[in-house]
Structures are given as structure tokens and as C-alpha cells.
N, C-alpha and C positions, 0 to 999 in steps of 0.2 A: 343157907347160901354158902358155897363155896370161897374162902379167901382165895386170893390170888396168888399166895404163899401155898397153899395146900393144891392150887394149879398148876403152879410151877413145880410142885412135887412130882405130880401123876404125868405131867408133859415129861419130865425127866424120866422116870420110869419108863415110861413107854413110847418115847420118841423114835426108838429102832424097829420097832415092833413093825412087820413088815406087810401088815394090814392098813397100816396107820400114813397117810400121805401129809398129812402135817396139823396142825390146830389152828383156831382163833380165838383171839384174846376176848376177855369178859368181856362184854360190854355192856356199859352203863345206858339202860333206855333213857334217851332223851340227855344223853351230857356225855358227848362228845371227849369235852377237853377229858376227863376222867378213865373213859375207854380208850383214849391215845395214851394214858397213862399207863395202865393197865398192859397194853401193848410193849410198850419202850421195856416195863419191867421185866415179862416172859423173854424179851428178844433178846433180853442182856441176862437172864434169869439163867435162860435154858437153852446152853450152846449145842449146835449141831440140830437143834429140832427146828421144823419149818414153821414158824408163827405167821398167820397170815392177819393183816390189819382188820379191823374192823369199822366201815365206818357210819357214823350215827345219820339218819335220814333227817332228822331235825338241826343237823350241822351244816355249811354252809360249803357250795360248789367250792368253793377256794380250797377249803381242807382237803374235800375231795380230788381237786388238784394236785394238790401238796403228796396224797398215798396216789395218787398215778404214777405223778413224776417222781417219786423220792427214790433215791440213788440203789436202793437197794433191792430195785424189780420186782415186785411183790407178781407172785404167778397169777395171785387169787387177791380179790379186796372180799371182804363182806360186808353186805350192807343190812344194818338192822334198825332198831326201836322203830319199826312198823305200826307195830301192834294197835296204838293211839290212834293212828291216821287211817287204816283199812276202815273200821266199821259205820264213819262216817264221813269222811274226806277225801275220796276216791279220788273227786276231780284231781285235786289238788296231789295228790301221789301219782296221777297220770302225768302230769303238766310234769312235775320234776324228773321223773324218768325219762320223760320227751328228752326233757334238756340232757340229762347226764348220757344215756344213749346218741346223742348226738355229739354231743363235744368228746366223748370218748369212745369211739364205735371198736378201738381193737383192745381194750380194758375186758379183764374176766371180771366181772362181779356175781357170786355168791347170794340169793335170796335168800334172806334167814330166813326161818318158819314160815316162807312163802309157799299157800296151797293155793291160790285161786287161779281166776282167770289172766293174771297181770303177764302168768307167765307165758302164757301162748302171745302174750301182744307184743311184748318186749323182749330185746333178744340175750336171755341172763344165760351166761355160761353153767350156773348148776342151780341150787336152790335143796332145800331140807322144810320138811317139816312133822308134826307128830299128830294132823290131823283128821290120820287114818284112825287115830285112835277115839277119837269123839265120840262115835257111837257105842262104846263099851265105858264112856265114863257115868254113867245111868243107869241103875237096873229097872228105868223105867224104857229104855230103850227096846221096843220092839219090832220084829222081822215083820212086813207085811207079808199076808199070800197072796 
């Protein structure tokens, strides 16, 4: 795993690089207050580079209020630690997206490693993922005919 020190190296490097629209801070699945830490440090790490927030889906609308409204406009929030909640708590990641899509409808948020279905229901300004890649992590994966 990458330190945060050796992120704020590679953000520095290559903060100009003019393929590069900006980063997001590590975040820590499932703990919030640590990935706001994480953030605070790049933003003050890595002057001139666009950090954009991260925030933790196990943390609480209030925080997520706090990276809407915080003075410093964030263009992009990300929102992550998914992972835990997709493959058996659906309901319950629909119910909170309900809520955050409503109380913040002109908010960009970011779907970390969001491939499914969520994204056609809810209206996420971008989303990434590397789950195109699954069927090449098997050499037992095969081609039907």
C-alpha cells in the first residue's frame, strides 16, 4: 500500500501534467475520520494540485454536508468504502443514495469502483471502475461459442 507521503510525492510530480484533471485522497474503507485526514494532508501537502474529498459511505450525512458546504467548492466529492455494502446490503445503499441524491441534487459525486446497476438509477456525475477486468483474472475464464 501506498503511504500518503509517497502520494503526495507522485500528486506533486504530476499535478501539471495536462492529462491529469485532479486526484483523490486515500481513503480509508470504512473510517471516514482517517480519510478526511488523509485529505487535509494532500490539500496542504500538494499546492496548486486539485484534491478532491473523499467521502466514506459508512460516515454520516452530516460529514457529507460538511464536504458540500465547505468553503473551498470542491468541483468533485468521491464517494467510497462500497465494497462491504454492494454484495449484500443493496437495500440499504439504495435507501442512502435516495437520501443523499435528494438533499443534494446539484452536488457531483464520484462512484468509486462503481460498475453496476446503481449507476443507471441514480444520477452520479462520473464513477470508475476495473471491472472490466475480471474476466482475465482466471485462466480458468472461458469464451463461450
Amino acid at each position: 500500500m501506498i503511504s500518503r507521503e509517497e502520494y503526495a510525492a507522485f500528486i506533486n510530480k504530476y499535478k501539471s501534467h495536462n492529462r491529469i484533471l485532479g486526484f483523490f485522497n486515500l481513503d480509508i474503507i470504512e473510517d471516514g475520520k482517517e480519510s478526511m485526514q488523509n485529505f487535509e494532508y494532500l490539500y496542504n501537502t500538494c499546492p496548486g494540485a486539485k484534491i478532491y474529498p473523499v467521502w466514506q459511505f459508512s460516515s454520516s450525512i452530516d460529514s457529507l454536508e460538511d464536504l458540500v458546504n465547505d468553503r473551498r467548492n470542491f468541483e468533485v466529492i468521491g464517494i467510497g468504502g462500497l465494497v462491504p455494502y454492494l454484495s449484500n446490503r443493496q437495500q440499504l445503499v439504495r435507501k442512502k443514495w435516495t437520501e443523499v441524491f435528494r438533499l443534494y441534487p446539484q452536488a457531483n459525486f464520484h462512484f468509486l469502483g462503481g460498475a453496476n446497476r446503481m449507476l443507471r438509477e441514480f444520477p452520479f456525475f462520473s464513477s470508475d471502475s476495473s471491472a472490466y477486468l475480471n474476466s482475465r483474472k482466471s485462466a480458468n475464464q472461458r469464451i463461450s461459442e
